[in-house]
LOSEGU-416851 format. One line per field, with one value per residue (C-alpha): residue number from 1; residue in one letter; x, y, z. Coordinates in steps of 0.02 Angstrom, whole numbers. Example, Ala and Ser with C-alpha at 12.3 -4.5 7.8 and 13.67 -1.06 7.14 Angstrom:
<recs>
mardren 1, 2
bakol A, S
xx 615, 684
yy -225, -53
zz 390, 357
</recs>
This chain:
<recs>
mardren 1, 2, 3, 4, 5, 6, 7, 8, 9, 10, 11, 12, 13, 14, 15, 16, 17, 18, 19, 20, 21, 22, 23, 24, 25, 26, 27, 28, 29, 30, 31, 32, 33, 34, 35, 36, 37, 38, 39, 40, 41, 42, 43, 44, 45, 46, 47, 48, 49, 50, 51, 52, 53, 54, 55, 56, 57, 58, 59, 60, 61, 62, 63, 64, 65, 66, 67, 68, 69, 70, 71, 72, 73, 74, 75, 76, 77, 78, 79, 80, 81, 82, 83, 84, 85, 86, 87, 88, 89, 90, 91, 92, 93, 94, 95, 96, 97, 98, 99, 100, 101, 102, 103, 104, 105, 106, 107, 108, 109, 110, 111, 112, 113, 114, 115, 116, 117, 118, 119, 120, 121, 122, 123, 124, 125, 126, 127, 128, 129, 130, 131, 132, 133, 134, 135, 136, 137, 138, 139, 140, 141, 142, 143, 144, 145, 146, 147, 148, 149, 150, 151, 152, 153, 154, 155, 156, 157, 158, 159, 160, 161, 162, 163, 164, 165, 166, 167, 168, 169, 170, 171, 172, 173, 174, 175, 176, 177, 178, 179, 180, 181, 182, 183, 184, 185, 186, 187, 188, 189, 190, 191, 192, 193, 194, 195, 196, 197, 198, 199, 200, 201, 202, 203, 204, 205, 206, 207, 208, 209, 210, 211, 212, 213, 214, 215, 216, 217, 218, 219, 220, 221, 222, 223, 224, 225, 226, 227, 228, 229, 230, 231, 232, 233, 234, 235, 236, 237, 238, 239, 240, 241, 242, 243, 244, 245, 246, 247, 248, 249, 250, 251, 252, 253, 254, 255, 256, 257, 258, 259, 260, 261, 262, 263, 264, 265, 266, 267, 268, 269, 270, 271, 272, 273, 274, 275, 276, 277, 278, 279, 280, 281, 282, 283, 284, 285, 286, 287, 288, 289, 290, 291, 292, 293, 294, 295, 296, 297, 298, 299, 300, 301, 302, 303, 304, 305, 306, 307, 308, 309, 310, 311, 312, 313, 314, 315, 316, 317, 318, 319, 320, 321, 322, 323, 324, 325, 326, 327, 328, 329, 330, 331, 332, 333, 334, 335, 336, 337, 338, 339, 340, 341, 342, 343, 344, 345, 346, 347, 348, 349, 350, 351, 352, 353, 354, 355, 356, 357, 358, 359, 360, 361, 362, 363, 364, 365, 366, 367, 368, 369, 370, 371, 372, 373, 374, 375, 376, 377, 378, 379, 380, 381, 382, 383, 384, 385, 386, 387, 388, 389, 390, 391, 392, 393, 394, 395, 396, 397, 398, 399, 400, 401, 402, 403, 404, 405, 406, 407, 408, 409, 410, 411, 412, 413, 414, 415, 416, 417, 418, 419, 420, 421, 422, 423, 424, 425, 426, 427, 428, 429, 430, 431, 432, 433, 434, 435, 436, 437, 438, 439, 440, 441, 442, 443, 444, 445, 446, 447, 448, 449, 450, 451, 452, 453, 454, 455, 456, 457, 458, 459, 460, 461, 462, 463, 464, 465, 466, 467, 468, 469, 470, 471, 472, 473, 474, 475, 476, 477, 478, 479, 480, 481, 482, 483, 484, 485, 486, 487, 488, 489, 490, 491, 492, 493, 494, 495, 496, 497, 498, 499, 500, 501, 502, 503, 504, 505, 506, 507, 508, 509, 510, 511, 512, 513, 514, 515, 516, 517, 518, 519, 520, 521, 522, 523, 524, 525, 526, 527, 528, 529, 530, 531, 532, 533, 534, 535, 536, 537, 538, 539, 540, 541, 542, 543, 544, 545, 546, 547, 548, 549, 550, 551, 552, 553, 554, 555, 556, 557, 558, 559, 560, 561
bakol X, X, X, X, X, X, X, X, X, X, X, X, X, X, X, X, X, X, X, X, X, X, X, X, X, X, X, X, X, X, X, X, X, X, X, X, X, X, X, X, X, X, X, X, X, X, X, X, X, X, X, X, X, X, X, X, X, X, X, X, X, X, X, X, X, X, X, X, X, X, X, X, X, X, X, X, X, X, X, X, X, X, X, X, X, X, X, X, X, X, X, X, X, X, X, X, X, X, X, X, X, X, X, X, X, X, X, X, X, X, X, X, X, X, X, X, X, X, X, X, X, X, X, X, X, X, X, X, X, X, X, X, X, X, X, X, X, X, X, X, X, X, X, X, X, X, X, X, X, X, X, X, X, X, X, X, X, X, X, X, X, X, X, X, X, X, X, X, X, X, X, X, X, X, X, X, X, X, X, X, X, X, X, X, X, X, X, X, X, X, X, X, X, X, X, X, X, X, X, X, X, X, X, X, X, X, X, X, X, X, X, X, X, X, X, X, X, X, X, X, X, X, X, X, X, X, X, X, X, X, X, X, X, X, X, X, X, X, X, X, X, X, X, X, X, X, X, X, X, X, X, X, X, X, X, X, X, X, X, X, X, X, X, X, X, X, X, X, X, X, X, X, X, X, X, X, X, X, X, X, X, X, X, X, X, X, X, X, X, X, X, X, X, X, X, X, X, X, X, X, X, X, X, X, X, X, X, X, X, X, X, X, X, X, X, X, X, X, X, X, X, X, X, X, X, X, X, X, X, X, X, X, X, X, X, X, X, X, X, X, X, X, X, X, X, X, X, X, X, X, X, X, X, X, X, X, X, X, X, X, X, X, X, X, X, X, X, X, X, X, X, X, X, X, X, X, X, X, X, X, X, X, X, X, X, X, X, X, X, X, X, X, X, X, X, X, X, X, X, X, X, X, X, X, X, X, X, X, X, X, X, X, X, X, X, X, X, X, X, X, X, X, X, X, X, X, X, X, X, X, X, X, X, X, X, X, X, X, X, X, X, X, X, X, X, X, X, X, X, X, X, X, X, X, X, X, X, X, X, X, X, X, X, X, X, X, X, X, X, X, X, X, X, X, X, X, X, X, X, X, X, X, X, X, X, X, X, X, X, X, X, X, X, X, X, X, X, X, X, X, X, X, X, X, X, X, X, X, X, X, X, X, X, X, X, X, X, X, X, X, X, X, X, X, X, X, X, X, X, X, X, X, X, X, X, X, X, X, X, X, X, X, X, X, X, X, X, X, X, X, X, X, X, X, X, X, X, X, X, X, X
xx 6732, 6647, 6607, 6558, 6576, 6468, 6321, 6291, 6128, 6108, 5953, 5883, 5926, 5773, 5675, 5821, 5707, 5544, 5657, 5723, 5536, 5482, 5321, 5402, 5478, 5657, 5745, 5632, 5705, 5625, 5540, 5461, 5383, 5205, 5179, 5207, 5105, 4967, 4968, 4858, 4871, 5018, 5005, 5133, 5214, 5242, 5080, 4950, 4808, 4894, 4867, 4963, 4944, 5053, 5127, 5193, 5320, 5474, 5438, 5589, 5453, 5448, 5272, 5275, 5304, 5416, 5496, 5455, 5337, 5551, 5651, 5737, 5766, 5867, 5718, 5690, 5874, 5851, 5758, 5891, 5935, 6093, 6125, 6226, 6131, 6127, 6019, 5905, 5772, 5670, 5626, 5487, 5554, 5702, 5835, 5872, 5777, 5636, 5585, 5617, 5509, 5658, 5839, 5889, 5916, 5903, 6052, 5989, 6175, 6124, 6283, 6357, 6227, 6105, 6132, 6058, 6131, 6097, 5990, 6096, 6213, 6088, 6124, 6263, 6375, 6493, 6495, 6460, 6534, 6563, 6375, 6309, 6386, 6261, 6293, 6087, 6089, 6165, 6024, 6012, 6213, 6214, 6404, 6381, 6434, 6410, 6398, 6461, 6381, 6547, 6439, 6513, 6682, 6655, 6526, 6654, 6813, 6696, 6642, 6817, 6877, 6709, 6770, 6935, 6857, 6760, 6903, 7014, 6872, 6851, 7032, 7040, 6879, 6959, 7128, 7022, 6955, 7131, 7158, 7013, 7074, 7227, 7165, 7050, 7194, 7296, 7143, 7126, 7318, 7274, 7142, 7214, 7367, 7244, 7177, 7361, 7390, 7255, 7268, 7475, 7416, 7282, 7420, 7545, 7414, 7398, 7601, 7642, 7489, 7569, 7763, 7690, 7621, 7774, 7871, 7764, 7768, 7979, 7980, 7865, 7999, 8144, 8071, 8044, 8175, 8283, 8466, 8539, 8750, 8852, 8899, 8785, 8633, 8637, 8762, 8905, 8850, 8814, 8999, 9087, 9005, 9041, 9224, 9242, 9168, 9282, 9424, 9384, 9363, 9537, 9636, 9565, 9603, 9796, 9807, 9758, 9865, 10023, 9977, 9969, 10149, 10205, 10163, 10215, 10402, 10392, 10380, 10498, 10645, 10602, 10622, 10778, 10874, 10824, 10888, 11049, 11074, 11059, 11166, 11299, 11302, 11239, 11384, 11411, 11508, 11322, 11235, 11080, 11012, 10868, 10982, 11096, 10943, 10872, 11044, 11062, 10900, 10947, 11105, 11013, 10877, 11024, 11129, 10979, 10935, 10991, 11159, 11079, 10901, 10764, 10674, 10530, 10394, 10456, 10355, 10335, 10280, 10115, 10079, 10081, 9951, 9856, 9826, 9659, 9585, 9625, 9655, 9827, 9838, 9745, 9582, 9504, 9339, 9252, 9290, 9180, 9047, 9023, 9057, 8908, 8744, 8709, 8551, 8449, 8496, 8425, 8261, 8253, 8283, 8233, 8059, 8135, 8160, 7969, 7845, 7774, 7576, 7636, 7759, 7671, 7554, 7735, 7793, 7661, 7676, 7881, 7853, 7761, 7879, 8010, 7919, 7891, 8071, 8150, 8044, 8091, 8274, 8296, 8324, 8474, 8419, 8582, 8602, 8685, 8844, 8681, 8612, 8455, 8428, 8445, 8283, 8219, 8310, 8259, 8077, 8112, 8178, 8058, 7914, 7990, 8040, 7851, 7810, 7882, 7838, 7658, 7681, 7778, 7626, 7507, 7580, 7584, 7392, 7352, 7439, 7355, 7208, 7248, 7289, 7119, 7031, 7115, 7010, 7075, 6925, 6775, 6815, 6964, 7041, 7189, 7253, 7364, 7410, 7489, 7695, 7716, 7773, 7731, 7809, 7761, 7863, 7822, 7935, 8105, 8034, 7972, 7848, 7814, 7658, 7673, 7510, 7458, 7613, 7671, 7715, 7877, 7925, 8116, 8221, 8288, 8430, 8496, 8427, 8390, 8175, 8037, 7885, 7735, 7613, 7572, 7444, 7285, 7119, 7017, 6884, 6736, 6748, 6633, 6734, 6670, 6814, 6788, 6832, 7022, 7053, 7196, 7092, 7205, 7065, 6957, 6788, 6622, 6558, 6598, 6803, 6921, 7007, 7165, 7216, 7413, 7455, 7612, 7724, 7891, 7844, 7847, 7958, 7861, 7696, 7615, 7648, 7638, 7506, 7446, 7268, 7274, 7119, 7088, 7026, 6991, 7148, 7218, 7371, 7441, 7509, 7525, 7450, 7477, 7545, 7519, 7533, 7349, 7376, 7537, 7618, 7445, 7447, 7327, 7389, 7303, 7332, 7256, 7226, 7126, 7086, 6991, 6863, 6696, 6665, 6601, 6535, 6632, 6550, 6471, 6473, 6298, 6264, 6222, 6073, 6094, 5932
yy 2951, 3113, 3255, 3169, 3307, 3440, 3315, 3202, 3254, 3129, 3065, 3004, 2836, 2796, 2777, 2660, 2499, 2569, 2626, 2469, 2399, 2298, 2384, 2531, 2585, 2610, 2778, 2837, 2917, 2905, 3060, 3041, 2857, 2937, 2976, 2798, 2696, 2686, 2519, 2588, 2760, 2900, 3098, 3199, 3259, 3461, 3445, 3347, 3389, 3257, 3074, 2939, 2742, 2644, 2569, 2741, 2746, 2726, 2669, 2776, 2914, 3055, 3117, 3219, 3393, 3397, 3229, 3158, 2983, 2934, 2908, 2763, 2809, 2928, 2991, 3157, 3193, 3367, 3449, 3350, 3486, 3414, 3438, 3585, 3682, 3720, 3734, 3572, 3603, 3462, 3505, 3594, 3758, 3713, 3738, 3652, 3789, 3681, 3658, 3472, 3395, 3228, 3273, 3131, 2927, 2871, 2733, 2634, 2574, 2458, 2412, 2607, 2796, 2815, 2953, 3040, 3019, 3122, 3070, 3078, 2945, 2811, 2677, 2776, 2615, 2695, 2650, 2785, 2676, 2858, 2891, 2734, 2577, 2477, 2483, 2487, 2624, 2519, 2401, 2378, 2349, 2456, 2419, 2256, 2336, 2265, 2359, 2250, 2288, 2373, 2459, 2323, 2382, 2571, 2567, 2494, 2583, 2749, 2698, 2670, 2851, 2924, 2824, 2921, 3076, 3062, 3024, 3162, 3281, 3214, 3222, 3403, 3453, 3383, 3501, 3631, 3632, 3611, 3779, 3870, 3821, 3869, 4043, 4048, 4047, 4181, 4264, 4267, 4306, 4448, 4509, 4466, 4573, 4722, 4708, 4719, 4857, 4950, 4950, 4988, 5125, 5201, 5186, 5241, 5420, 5447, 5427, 5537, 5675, 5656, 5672, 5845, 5908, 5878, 5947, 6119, 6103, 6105, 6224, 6359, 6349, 6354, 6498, 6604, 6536, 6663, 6569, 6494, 6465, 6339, 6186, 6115, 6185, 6236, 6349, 6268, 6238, 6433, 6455, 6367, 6428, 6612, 6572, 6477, 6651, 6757, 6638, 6652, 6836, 6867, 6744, 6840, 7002, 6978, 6907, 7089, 7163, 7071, 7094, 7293, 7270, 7208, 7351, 7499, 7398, 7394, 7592, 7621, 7527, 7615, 7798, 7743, 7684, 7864, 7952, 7850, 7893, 8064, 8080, 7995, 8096, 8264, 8410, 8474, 8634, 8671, 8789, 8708, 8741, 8638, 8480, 8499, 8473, 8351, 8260, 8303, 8230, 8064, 8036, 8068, 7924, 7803, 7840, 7799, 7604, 7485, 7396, 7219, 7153, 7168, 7002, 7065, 6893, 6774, 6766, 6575, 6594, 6723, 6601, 6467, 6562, 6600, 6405, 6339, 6234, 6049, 5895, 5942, 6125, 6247, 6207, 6032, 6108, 5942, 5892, 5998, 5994, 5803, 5760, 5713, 5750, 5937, 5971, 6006, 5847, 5757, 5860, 5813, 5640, 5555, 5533, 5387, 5284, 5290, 5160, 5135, 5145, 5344, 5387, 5456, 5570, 5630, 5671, 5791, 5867, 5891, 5952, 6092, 6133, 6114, 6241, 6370, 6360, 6393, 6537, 6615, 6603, 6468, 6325, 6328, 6214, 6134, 6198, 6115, 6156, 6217, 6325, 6222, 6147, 5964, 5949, 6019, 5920, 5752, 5806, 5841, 5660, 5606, 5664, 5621, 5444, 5429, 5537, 5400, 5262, 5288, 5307, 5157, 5059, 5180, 5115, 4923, 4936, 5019, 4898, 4758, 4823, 4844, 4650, 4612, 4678, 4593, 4482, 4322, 4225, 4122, 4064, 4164, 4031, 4074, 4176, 4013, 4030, 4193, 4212, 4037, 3989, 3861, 3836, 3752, 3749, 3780, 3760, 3868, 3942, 3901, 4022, 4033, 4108, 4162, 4180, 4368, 4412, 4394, 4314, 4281, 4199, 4108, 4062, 3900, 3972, 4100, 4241, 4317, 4340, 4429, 4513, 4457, 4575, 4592, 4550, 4652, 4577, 4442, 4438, 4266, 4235, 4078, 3946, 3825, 3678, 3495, 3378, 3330, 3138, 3176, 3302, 3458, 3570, 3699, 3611, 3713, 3848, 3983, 4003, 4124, 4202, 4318, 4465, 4508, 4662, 4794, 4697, 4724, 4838, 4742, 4778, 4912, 4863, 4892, 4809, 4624, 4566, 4374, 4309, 4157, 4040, 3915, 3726, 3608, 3494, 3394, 3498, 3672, 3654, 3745, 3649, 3758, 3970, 4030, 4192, 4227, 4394, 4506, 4523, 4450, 4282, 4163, 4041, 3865, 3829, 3685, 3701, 3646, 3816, 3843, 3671, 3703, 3679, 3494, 3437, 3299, 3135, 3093, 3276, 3353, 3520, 3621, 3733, 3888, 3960
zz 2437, 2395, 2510, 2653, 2775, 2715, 2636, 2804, 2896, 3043, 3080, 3253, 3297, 3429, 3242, 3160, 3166, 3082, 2953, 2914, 2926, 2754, 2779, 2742, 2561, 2580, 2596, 2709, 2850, 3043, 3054, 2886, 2925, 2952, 2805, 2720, 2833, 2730, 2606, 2469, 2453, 2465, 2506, 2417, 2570, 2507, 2401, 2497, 2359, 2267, 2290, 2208, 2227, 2347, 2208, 2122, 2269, 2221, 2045, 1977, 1920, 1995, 2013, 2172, 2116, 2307, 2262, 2416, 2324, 2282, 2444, 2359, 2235, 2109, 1997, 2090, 2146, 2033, 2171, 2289, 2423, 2451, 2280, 2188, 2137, 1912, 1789, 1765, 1631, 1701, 1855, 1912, 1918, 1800, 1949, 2106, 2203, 2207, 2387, 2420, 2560, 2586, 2632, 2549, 2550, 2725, 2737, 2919, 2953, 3073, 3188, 3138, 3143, 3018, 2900, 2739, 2577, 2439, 2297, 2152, 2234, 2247, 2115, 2038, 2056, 2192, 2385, 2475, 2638, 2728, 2721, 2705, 2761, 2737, 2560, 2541, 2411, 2281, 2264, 2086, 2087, 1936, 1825, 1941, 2092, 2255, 2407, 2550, 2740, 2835, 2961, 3080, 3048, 3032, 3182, 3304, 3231, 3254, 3445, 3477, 3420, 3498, 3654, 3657, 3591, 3756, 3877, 3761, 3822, 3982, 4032, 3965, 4058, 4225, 4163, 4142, 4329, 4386, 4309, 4349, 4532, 4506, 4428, 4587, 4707, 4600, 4616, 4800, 4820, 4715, 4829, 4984, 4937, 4906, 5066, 5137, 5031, 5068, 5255, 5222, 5121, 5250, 5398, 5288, 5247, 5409, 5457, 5312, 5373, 5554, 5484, 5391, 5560, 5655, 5490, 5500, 5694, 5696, 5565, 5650, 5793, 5666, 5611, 5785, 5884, 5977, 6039, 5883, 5880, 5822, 5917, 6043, 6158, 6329, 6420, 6389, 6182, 6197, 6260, 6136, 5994, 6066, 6101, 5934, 5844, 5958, 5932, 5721, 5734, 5858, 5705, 5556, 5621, 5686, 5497, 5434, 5544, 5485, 5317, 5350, 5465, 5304, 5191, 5327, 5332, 5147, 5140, 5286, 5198, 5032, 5142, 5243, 5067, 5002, 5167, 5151, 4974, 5003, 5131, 5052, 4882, 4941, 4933, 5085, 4988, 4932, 5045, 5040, 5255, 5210, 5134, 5278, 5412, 5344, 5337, 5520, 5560, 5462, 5567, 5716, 5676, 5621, 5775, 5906, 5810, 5906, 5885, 5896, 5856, 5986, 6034, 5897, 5890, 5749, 5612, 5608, 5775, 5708, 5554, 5689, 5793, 5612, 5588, 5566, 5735, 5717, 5803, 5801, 5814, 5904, 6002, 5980, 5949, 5904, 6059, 6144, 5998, 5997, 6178, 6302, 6265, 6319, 6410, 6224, 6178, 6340, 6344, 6150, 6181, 6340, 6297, 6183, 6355, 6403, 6388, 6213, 6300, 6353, 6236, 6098, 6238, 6320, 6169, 6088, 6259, 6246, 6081, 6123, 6288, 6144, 6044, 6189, 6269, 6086, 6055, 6215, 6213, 6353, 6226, 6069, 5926, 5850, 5660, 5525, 5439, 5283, 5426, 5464, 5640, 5670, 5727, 5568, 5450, 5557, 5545, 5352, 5334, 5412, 5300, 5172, 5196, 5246, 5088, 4978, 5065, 5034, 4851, 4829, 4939, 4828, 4667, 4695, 4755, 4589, 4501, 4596, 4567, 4355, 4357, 4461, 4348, 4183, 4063, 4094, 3974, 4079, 4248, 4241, 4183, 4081, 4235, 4293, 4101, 4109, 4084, 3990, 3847, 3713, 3541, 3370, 3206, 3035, 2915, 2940, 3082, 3281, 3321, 3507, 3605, 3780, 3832, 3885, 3834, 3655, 3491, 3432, 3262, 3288, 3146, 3156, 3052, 3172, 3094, 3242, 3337, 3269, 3390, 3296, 3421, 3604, 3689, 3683, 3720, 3710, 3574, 3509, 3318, 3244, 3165, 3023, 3002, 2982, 3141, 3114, 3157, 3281, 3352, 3345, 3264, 3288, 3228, 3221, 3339, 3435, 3476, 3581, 3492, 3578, 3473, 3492, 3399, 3372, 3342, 3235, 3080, 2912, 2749, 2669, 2773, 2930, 3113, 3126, 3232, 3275, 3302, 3404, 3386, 3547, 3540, 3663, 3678, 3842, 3840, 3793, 3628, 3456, 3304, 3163, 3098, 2927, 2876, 2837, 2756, 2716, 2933, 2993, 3058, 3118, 3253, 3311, 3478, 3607, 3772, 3912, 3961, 3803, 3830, 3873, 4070, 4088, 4245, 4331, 4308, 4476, 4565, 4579, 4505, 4628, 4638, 4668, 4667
</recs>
């Protein structure tokens, strides 16, 4: 059968029965029936200065200059609109151009839908059953062809396929809602989670403003406080810092003074092996007064040493005494460092023990007693082994873990707020859509499409994935396809189309990138991928979420004005 798509114009079918009328010549489509009701005379249609006689219509003579005195026939099919156009000498302008005032043969199809045929394929001894099932435009069963009536057959094999066209689309329409209430929910989680957020993040401003006042509040006293020592505050912290300084000071200098011991017995025994030298190998013949007294004094210093050692303090015993403080030698200074809390600690700390209603008013209050008894001596803060005060590192930490707290809060709400404002398509329906995956093959490869996310061509040989492009926007494109009879197609109109670009770089060419066209199917799936152009390809994909939103049968529309 021959192009059937792009030559049927449909007629209306309230008209069907006048067509079919024997009053009326035949070809002659509903909406033209006015202008054959007259039984003597006929009006060219385009040219109604010329009149013909009833009985020029459809004589096989064209004498309309418009064509329109031949519905039934072939005579004027030059100036046939639905006709190619060429050259055609004998026509009135010698082309097809000619303005026709009939689309064609009007086939009634009684049983199926009327349609238009075009003129050149009356009596041409083919059956146009596609068009016309009637077989009415082979009336003169030219080559002895005849046209049987199928519109019987046809009509109810096309009601049955319109049927489940209809429940195809109603089935995806109902889909559709489910997902646009899904997408609604996702939604509201969405917003709902701001509106956490947003109060976390307000608290959290004003906890991180208060930490920074209390931070500059402990660091002002850091700064002019006058008792500071190591160990604990309070008399008794006071004490053992002092002693452990005196203590450190007392060990350090005994160890310089054993090291100096050390070098005065170094030079005595260098002097008292010269003495003895000299005494043994001087010549006492020599007449030398001033050798001779200093001999004298030598034996004089020998004879008064002591015969046996004094009780001198053993040197193990001084390195002993030189130890550093430990658990096991010394003074146990940690015990006196981490024992019970000293008095700083308690005025520091007891306000933790008060009602939560008063706490917060007691303890702005002890803060600044704090502040004033630190300045003034009568309070030690407790530094660190870095040289900071406790209380000054705490309030530190404490900033800061609020500090980071409320950027972490900050940054989810902005990225909340990022996938809020997303184009999900209408209804924000593809929003339930968003992280899966669906997969179609084509020839040695699966190519998959995650929507929102990206493209991926697979090869089923284990070659390893290829990015085909990430998701980038939405965008409309107008499709003209003819109505597949499975229905996985795109048809005629207006289509999504999602754009997924940057993906992995080509051989020698730019970055591949995938335009996905949506149809109206029951479920997700991927129909068809060809590469369209060199690492651009164009992918067919059904979905319920790209259907147009039909009411369900038997809910009202609601008004809302």
């Amino acid at each position: 059968m021959r192009r059937t798509g792009a030559l049927a114009l449909l007629g209306a079918i309230a008209h069907g029965s006048l067509a079919a009328s024997e009053s009326l010549p035949r070809g002659v489509g509903p909406e033209f029936v006015k202008f054959f009701e007259s039984k003597t005379t006929f009006t060219c249609i385009g040219n109604p200065s010329i009149t013909l006689k009833a009985s020029q219509v459809n004589d096989n003579s064209c004498d309309c200059p418009d064509g329109s005195d031949e519905p039934g026939t072939a005579a004027c099919a030059n100036i046939d609109p639905l006709s190619p156009e060429q050259p055609l000498p004998g026509s009135v302008t010698g082309t097809t151009n000619t303005t026709a005032a009939l689309p064609g043969f009007w086939c009634v199809n009684a049983g199926h839908i009327g349609s238009y045929l075009p003129f050149m394929y009356v009596n041409d001894g083919v059956c146009d059953y596609e068009l016309c099932c009637d077989g009415s435009d082979e009336n003169t069963h030219a080559g002895g062809v005849q046209c049987e009536n199928r519109c019987d057959v046809i009509g109810k094999e096309y009601r049955r396929l319109e049927e489940q066209r209809r429940q195809n689309k109603e089935r995806s329409a109902k889909k559709r809602r489910t997902l646009v209430k899904e997408s609604r929910e996702l939604r509201r989680r969405v917003e709902v989670k701001i509106a956490n957020l947003k109060t976390e993040v307000r608290d959290l401003d004003a906890k991180k403003a208060e930490m920074q006042a209390k931070f500059d509040e402990v660091e002002r006293s850091e700064r002019g406080k006058v008792v500071k020592s190591e160990g604990q505050g309070g008399k008794l912290g006071v004490l053992v810092g002092l002693a452990k300084s005196r203590v450190n000071e007392l060990r350090n200098t005994l160890d310089k003074v054993m090291d100096q011991r050390d070098d005065l017995q170094d030079k005595v025994d260098q002097l008292e092996d010269i003495l003895t030298k000299l005494k043994e190998e001087y010549n006492p013949n020599f007449n030398d007064e001033g050798v001779k007294a200093a001999v004298k004094a030598w034996e004089d210093y020998a004879a008064g040493q002591p015969s046996e050692p004094r009780g001198d303090l053993a040197d193990s015993d001084i390195m002993e005494v030189l130890k550093e403080d430990s658990e096991t030698s010394g003074i146990n200074w940690a015990e006196f460092e981490t024992g019970e809390a000293s008095d700083v600690d308690v005025v520091y700390n007891w306000e933790a023990y008060l009602p939560v209603p008063v706490r917060d008013y007691v303890h702005q209050k002890l803060n600044l007693l704090r502040v004033w008894a630190i300045e003034n001596g009568i309070l030690a803060d407790n530094p660190t082994s870095g040289g900071e005060s406790r209380l000054v590192t705490a309030a530190r930490e404490a900033r800061d873990s609020a500090t980071n707290a409320h950027s972490v809060k900050l940054g989810q709400l902005e990225e909340e707020q990022r996938e809020l404002e997303k184009d999900y398509g209408p209804d924000d329906v593809f929003r339930a859509l968003k992280g899966k995956c669906i997969s179609g093959e084509a020839g040695e490869y699966d190519y998959e499409l995650c929507w929102f996310d990206k493209t991926t061509q697979k090869s089923k040989k284990g070659h390893g994935n290829t990015n085909m492009g990430s998701f980038v926007r939405i965008d409309k494109e107008f499709v003209d396809e003819e109505e597949r009879l499975d229905g996985k197609g795109l048809g005629k109109g207006q289509r999504l189309v999602l754009r997924y670009e940057n993906g992995q770089g080509c051989w020698n060419g730019p970055n591949r990138r995938t335009d996905v066209y949506l149809g109206c199917a029951e479920t997700d799936e991927v129909w068809r991928t060809v590469e369209a152009e060199k690492c651009v390809y164009r992918m067919e994909v059904g979905s319920p979420a790209a259907c147009e939103d039909v009411q369900e049968p038997g809910v009202p529309i609601k008004d809302e004005l």
